[in-house]
N, CA and C of each residue as an Amber inpcrd file, in Angstrom:
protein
   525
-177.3210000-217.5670000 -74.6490000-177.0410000-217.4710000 -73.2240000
-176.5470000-216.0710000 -72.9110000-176.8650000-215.2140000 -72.0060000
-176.7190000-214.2660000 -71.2470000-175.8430000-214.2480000 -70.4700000
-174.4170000-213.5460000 -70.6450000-173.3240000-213.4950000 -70.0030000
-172.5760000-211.8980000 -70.1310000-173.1330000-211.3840000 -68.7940000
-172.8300000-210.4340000 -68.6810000-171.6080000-209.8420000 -67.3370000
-170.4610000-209.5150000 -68.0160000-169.2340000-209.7000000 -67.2160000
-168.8800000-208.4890000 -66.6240000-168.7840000-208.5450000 -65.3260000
-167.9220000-207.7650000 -64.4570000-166.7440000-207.7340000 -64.1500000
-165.9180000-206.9310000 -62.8550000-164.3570000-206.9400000 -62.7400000
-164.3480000-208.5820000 -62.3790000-164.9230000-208.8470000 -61.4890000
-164.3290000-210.0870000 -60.6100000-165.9320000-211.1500000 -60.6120000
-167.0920000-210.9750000 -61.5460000-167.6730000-211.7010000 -61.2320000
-168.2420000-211.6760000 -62.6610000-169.2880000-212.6370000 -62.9130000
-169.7690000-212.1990000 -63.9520000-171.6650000-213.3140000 -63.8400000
-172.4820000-212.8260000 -64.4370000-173.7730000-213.0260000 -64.5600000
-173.9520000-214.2220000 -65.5780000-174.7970000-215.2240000 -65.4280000
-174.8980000-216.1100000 -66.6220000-176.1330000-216.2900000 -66.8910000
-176.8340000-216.9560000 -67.8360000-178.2610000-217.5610000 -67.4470000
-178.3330000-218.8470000 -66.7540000-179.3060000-219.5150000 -66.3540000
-178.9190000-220.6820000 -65.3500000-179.2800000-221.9620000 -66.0750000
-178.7250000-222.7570000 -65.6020000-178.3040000-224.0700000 -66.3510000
-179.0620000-225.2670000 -65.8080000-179.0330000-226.5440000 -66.1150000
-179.6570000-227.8030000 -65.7750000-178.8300000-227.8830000 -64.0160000
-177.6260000-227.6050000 -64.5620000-176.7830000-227.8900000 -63.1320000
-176.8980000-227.3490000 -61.7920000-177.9410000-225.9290000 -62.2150000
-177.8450000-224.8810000 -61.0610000-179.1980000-225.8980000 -59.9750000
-179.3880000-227.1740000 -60.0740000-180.6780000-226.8970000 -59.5820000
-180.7520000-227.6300000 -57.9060000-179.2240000-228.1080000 -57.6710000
-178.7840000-228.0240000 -56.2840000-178.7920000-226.8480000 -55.2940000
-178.4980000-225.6520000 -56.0200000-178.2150000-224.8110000 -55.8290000
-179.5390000-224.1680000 -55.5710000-180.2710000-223.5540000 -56.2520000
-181.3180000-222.9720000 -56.4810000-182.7180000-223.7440000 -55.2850000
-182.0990000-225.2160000 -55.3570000-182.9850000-225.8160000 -54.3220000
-183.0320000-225.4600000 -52.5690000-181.2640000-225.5250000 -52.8990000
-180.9810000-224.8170000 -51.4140000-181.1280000-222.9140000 -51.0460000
-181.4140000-222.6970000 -51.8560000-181.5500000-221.6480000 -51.7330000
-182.9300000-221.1030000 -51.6630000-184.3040000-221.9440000 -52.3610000
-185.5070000-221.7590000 -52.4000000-185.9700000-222.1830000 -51.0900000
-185.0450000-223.1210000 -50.2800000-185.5250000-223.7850000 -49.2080000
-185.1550000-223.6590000 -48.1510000-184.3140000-222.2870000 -48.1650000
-183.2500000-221.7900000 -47.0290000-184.7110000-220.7470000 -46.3540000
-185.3050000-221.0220000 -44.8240000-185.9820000-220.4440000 -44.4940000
-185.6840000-218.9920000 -44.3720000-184.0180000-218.5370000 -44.0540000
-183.7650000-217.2490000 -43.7240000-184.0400000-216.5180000 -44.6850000
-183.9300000-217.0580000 -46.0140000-183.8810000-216.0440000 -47.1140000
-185.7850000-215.9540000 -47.3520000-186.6910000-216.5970000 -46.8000000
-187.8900000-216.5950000 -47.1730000-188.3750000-215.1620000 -47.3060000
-187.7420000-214.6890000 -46.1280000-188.3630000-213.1990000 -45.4330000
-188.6690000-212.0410000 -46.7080000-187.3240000-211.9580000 -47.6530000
-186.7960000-211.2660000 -48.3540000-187.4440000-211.6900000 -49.8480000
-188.0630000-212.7710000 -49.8670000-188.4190000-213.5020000 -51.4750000
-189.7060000-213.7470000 -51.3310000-190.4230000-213.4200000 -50.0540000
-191.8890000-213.4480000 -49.6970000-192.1900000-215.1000000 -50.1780000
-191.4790000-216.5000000 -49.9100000-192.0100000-217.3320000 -49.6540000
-192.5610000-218.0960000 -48.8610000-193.4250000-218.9260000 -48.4740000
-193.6060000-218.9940000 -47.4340000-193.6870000-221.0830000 -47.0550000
-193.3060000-221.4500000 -48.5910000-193.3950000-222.5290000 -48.7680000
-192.0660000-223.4400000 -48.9100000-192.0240000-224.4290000 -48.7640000
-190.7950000-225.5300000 -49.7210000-190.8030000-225.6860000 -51.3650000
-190.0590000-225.6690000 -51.3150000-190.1960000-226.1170000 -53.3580000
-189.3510000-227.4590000 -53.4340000-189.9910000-228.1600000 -54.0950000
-189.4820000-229.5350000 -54.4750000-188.3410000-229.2570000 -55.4680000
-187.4160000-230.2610000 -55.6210000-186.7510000-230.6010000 -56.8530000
-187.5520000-230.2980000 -58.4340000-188.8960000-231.2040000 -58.2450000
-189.3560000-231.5460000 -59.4810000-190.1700000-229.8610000 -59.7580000
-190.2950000-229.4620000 -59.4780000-190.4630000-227.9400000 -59.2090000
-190.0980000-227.1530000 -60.2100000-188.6300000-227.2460000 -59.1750000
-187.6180000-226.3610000 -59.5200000-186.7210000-226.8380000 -61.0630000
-187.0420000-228.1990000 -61.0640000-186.9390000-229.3030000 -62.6180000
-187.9420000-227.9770000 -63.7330000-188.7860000-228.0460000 -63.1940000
-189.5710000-227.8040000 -64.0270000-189.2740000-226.3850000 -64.5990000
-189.3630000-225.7060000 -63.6880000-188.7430000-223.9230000 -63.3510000
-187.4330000-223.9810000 -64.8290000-186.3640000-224.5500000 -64.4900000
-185.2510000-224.8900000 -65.3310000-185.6830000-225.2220000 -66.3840000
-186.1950000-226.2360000 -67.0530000-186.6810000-226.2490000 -68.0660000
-187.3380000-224.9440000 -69.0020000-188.1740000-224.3650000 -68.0530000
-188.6120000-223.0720000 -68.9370000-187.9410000-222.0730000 -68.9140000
-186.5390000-221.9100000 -68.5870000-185.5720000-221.0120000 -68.7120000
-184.8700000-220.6410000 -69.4210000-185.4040000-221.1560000 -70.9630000
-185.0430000-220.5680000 -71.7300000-185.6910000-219.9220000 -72.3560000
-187.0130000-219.2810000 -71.8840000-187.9330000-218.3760000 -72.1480000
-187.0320000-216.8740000 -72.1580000-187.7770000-216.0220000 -72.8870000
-186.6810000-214.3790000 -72.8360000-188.1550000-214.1650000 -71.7750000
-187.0980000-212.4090000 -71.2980000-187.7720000-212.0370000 -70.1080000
-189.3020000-211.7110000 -70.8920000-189.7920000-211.5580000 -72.1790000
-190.5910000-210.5330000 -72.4260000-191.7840000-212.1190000 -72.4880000
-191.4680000-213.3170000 -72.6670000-192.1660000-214.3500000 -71.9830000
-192.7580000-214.6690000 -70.7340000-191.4810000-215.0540000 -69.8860000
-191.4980000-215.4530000 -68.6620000-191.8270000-214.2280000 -67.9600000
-191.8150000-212.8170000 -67.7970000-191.6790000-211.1730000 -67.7630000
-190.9490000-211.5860000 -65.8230000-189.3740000-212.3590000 -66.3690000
-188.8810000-212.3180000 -65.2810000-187.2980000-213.1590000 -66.0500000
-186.0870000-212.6950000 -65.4520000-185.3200000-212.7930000 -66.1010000
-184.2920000-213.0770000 -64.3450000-183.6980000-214.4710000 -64.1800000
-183.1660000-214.5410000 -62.8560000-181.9290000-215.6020000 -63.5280000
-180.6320000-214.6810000 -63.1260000-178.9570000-215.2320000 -63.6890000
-178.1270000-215.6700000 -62.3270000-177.7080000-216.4740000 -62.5810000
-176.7180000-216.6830000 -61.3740000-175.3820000-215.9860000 -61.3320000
-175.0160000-215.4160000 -60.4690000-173.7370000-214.6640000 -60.0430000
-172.8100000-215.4030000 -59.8520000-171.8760000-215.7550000 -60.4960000
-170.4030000-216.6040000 -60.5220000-169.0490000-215.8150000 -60.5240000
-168.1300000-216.0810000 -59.3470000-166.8930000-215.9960000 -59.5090000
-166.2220000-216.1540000 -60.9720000-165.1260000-215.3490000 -61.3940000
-164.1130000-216.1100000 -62.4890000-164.1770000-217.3260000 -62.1660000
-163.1790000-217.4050000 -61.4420000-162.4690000-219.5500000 -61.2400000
-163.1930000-219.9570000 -61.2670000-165.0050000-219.8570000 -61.4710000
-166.1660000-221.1470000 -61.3270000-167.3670000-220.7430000 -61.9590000
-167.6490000-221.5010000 -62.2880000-168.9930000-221.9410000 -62.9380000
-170.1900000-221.7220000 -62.0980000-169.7660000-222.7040000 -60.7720000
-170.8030000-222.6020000 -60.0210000-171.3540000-221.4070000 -59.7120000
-172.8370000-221.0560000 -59.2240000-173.2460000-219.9140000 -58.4760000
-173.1200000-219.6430000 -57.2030000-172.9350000-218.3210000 -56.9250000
-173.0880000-218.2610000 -55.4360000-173.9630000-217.2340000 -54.9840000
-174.9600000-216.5010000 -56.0930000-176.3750000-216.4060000 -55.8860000
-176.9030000-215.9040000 -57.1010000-178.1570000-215.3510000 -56.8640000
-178.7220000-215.4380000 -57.7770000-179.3040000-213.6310000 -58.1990000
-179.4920000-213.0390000 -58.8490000-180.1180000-211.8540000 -58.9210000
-181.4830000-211.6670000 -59.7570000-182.5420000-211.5680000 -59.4900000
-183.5460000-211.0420000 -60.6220000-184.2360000-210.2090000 -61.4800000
-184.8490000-210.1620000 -62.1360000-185.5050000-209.0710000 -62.4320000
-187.0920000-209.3850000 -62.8500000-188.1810000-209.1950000 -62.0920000
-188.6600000-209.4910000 -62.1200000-189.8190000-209.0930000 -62.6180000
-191.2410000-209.2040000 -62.6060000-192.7770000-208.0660000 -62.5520000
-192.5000000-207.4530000 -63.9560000-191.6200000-208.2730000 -64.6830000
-190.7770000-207.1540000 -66.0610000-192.2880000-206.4570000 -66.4910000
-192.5020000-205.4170000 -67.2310000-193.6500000-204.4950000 -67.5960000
-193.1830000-203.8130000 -68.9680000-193.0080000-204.5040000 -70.1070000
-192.4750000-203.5700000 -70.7880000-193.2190000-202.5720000 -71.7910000
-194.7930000-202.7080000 -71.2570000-195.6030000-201.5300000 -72.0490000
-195.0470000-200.0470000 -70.9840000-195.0850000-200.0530000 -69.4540000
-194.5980000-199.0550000 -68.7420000-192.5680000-199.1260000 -68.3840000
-192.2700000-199.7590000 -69.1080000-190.6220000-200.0990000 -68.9280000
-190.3290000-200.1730000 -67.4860000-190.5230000-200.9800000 -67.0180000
-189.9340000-201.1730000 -65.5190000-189.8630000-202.5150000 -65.2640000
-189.4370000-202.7490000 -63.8940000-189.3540000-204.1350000 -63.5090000
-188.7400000-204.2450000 -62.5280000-188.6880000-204.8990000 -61.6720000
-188.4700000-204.9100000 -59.7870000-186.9700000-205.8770000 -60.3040000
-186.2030000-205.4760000 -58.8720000-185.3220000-205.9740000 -58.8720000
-184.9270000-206.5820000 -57.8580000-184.1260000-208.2230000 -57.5880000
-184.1510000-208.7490000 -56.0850000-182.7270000-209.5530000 -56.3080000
-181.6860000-209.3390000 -55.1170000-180.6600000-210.0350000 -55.3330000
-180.3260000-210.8530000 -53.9780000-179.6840000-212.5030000 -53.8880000
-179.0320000-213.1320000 -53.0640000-177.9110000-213.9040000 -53.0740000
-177.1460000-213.2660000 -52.0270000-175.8360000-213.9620000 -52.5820000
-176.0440000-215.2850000 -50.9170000-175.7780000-216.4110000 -51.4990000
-176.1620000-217.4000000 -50.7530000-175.4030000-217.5420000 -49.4840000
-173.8370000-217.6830000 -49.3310000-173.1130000-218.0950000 -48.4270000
-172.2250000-216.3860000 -47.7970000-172.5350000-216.4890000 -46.3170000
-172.6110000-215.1510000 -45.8170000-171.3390000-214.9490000 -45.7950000
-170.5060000-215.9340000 -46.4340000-168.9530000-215.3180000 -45.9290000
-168.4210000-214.3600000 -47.6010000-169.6000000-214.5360000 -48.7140000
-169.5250000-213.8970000 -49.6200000-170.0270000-212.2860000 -49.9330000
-170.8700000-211.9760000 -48.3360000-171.4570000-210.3680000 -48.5390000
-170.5310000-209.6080000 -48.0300000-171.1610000-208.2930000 -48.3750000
-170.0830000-207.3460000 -47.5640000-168.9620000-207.2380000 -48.7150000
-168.6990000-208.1830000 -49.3120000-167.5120000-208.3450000 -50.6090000
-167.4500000-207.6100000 -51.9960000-168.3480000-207.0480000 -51.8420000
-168.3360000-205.8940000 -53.4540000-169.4910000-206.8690000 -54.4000000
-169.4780000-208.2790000 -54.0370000-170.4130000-209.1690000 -55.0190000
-171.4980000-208.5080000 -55.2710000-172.4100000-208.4430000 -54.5110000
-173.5590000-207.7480000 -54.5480000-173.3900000-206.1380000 -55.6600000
-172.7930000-205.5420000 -54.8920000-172.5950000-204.2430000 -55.8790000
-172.7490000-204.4750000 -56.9440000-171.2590000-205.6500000 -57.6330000
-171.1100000-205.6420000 -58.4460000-171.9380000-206.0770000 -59.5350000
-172.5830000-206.9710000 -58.8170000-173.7770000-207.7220000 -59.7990000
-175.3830000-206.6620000 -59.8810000-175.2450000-205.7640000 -58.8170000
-176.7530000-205.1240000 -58.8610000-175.9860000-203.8340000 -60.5020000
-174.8120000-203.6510000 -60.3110000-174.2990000-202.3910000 -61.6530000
-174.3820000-203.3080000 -62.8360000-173.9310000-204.1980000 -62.9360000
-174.3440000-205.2310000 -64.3060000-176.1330000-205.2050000 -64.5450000
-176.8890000-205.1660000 -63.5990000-178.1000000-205.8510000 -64.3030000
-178.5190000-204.1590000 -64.1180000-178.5670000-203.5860000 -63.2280000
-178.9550000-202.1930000 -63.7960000-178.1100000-201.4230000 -65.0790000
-177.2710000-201.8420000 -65.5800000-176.3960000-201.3640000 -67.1300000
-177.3640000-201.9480000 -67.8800000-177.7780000-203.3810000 -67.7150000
-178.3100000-204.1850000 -68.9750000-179.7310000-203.9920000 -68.8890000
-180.9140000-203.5830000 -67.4980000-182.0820000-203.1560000 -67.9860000
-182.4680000-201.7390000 -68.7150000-181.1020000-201.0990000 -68.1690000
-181.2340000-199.4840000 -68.7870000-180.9770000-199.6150000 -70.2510000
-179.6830000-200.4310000 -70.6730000-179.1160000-199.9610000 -71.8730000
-180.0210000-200.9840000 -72.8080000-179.7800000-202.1330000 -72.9780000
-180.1300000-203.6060000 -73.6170000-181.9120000-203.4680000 -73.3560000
-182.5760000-204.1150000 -72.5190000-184.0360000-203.4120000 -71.7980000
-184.4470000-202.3500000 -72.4510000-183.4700000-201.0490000 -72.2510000
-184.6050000-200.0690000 -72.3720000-185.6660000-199.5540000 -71.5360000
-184.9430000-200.0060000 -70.2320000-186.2180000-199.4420000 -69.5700000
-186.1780000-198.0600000 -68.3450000-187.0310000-198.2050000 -68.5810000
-187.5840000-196.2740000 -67.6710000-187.4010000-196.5330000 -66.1380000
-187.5610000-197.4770000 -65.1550000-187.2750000-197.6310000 -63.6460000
-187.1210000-198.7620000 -63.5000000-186.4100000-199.1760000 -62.5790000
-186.1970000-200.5460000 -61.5920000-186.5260000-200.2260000 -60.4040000
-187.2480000-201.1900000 -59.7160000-187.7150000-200.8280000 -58.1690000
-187.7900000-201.9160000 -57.3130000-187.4780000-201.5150000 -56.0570000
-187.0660000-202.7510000 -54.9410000-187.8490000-202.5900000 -54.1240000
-187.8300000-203.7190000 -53.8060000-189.0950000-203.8040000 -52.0450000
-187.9460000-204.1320000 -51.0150000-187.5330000-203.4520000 -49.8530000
-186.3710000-204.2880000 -48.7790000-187.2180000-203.7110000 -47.3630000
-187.3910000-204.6910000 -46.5950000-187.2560000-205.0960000 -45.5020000
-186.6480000-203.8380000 -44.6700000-187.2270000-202.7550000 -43.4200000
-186.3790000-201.9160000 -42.9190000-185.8400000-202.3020000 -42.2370000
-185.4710000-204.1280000 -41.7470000-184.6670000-203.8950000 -41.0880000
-183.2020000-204.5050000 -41.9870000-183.5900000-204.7780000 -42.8780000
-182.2740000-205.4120000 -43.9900000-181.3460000-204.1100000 -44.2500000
-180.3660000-204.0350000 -43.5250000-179.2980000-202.5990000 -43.6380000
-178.4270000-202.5880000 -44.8290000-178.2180000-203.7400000 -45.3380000
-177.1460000-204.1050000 -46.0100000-178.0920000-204.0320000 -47.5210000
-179.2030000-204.4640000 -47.6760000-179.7840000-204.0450000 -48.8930000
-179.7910000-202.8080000 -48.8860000-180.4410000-202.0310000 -47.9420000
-180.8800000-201.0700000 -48.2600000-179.4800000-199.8200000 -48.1970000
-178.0430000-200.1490000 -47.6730000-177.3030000-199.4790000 -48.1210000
-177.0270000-199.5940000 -49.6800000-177.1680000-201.2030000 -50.3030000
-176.9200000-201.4100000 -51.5570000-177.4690000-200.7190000 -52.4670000
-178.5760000-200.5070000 -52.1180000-180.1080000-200.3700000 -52.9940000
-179.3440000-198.5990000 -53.4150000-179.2400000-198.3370000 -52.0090000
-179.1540000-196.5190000 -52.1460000-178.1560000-196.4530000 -52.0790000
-176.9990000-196.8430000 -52.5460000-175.4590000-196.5190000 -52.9850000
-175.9200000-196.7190000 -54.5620000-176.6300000-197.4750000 -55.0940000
-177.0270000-197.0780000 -56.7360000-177.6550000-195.7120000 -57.1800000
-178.2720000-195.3730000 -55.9970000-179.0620000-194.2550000 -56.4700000
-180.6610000-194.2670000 -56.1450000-180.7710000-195.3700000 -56.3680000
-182.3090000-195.9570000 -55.7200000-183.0610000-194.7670000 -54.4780000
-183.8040000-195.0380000 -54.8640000-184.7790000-193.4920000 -54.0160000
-185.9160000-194.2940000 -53.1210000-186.2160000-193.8840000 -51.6870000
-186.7100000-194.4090000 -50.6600000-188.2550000-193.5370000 -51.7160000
-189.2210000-194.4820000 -51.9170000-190.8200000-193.4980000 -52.3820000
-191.6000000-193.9930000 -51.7580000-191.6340000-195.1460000 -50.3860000
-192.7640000-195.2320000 -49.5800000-192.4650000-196.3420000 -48.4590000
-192.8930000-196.3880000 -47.6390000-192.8060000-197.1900000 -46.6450000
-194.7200000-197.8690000 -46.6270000-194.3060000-199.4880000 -46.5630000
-195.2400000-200.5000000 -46.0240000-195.1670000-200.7380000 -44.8710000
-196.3960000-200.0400000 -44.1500000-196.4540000-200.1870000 -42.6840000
-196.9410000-201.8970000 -42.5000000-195.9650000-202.8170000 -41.3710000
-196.7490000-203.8070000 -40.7620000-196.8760000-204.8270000 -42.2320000
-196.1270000-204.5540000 -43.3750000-196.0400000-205.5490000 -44.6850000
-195.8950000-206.4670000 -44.5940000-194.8260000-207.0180000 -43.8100000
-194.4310000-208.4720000 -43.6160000-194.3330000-208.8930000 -42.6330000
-194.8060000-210.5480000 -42.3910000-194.9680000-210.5560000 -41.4140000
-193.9220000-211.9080000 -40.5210000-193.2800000-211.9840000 -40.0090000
-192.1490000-212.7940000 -40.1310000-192.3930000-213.2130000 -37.9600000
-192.1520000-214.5990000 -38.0840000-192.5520000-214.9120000 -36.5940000
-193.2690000-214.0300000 -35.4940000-194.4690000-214.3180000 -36.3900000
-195.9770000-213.1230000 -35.8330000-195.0650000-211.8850000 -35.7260000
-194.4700000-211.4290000 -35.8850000-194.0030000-209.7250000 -35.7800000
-194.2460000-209.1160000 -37.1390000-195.1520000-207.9750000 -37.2480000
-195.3940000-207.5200000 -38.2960000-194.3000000-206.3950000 -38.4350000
-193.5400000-206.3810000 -40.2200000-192.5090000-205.4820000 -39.8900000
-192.6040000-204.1410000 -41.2730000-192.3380000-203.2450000 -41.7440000
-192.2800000-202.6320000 -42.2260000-191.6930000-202.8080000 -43.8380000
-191.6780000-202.2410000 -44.7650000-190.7590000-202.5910000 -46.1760000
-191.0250000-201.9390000 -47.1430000-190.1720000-201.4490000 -47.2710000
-189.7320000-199.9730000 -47.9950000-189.2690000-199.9640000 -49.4800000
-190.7990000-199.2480000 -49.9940000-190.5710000-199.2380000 -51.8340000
-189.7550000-198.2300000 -52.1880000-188.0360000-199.3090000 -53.1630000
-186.8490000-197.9530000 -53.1120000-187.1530000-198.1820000 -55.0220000
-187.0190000-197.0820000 -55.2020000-187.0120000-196.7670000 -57.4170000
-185.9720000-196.4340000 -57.6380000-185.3860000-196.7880000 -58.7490000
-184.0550000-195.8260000 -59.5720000-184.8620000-195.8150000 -61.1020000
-184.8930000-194.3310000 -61.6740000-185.5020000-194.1600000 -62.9520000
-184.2470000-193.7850000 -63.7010000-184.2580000-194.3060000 -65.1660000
-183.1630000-193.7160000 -65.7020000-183.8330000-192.8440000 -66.3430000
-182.8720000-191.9800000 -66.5390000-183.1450000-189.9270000 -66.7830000
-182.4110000-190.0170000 -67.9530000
């Protein structure tokens, strides 16, 4: 199991238990925008999803931990890494912290410096790269308070209650 610890939070791999969690969160329409779904996911699904989670990333070539407080077990979101590539060392990166009275709180930070320590150092790998939404402010301050570099804009990418909107490919390479 994958437990990678921060000041006040720490990363786990995800468990049989997470799958309340993970349900409400696959099925939360707001977050669709940002995870490019466009569907519901069942329980038996997401049963299933869990089960193969104990695949390593260089299997599954996607590696997604839940973000937990000290005092709890439970998650209160989730971070990924995804598209893993490890003949070109890279791999996209996507984070949600579920309940809004938890952003803004350093969580996010803290969990995007843990998994960028562990794809650079542990990984080994050459870039991480994000896709965000121009109008998502709060990623995209996150994204580029790491260092993350704006290398292109998707005109009209997504398309969210018929409004076609823009979304912006950000990289961080380690040097």
């Amino acid at each position: 199991m994958i437990t990678l610890k921060g000041t006040n939070i720490y990363l786990r791999a995800l468990e049989p238990e997470d799958l309340e969690f993970i349900y409400a969160i696959e099925n939360n329409e707001s977050v669709w925008e940002v995870s490019n779904t466009q569907t519901p996911y069942s329980r038996f699904l997401i049963r299933q999803y869990l089960e193969n989670a104990h695949q390593d990333i260089y299997e599954a070539k996607q590696l997604r931990l839940a973000i937990c407080l000290y005092d709890t077990f439970h998650a209160i979101g989730l971070i990924d890494l995804f598209d893993f590539d490890p003949k070109n060392n890279r791999a996209g990166v996507g984070i949600v912290i579920s309940n809004e009275a938890n952003r803004n709180s350093g969580i996010g930070s803290e969990a995007l410096q843990l998994v960028i320590n562990y794809a650079f150092n542990q990984l080994q790998l050459h870039q991480l790269y994000a896709n965000i939404g121009s109008d998502n402010e709060i990623s995209l301050q996150l994204f580029t308070k790491f260092g993350f570099q704006k290398i292109g804009t998707k005109k009209d990418w997504i398309k969210v209650n018929n409004v076609f909107k823009d979304e912006i490919l950000f990289q961080l390479i380690n040097n």
